[in-house]
C-alpha positions in Angstrom: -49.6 44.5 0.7 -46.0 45.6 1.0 -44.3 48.5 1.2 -41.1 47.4 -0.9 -41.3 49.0 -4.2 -42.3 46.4 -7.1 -39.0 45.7 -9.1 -39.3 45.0 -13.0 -37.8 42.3 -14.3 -36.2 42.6 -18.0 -38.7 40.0 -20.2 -37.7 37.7 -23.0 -37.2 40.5 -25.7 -34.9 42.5 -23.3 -32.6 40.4 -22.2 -29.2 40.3 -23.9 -28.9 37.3 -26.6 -26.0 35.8 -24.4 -28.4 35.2 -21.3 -31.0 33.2 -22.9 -31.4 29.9 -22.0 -33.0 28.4 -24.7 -30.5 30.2 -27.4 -29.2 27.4 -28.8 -32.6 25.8 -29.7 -34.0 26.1 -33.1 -35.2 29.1 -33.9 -38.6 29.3 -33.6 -41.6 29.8 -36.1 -42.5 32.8 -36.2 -38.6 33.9 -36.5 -37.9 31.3 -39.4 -41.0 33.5 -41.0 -40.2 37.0 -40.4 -36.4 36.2 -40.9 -37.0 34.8 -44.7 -39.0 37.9 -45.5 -35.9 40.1 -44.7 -33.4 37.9 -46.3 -36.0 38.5 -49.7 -36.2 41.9 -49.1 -32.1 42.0 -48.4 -31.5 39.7 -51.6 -29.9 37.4 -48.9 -30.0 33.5 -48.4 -32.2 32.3 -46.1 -30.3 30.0 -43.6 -32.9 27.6 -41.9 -31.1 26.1 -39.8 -29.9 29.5 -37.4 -30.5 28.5 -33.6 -33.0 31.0 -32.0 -29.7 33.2 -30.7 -28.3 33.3 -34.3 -31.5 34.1 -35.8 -32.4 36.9 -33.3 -28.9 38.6 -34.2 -29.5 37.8 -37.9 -32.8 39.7 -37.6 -31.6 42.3 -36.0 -28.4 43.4 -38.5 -31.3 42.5 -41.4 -33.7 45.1 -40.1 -31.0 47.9 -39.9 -30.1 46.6 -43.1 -34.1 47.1 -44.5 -34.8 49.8 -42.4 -37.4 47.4 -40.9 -37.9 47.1 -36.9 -37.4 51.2 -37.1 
């Protein structure tokens, strides 16, 4: 055992968009899902081919658009 305090490190859902690594990938299942529910419920067009950076930023104006994510 130490005596240094245990330091937290932000995970993947905290860290700011910009700092990912793997942004410019293809968004990933499970985002391509929940992001063409709220582009029904928005009455907005469904872009499949968002990277996972452009997607997470899509799903986030989309929920505050919905009220989803609340």
């Amino acid at each position: 055992m130490t005596d240094r305090p245990k330091v937290e490190t932000p995970g993947n859902a905290d860290k700011p968009v910009e700092s990912w690594t793997t942004g410019d990938e293809a968004m990933t299942g499970a985002q391509a899902s929940y992001l063409k529910t709220l582009c029904e419920e928005a009455g907005e067009t469904f872009d499949d081919s968002l990277s996972k950076a452009e997607a997470s930023r899509r799903i986030d104006a989309l929920q505050a658009e919905t009220g989803r994510g609340q």
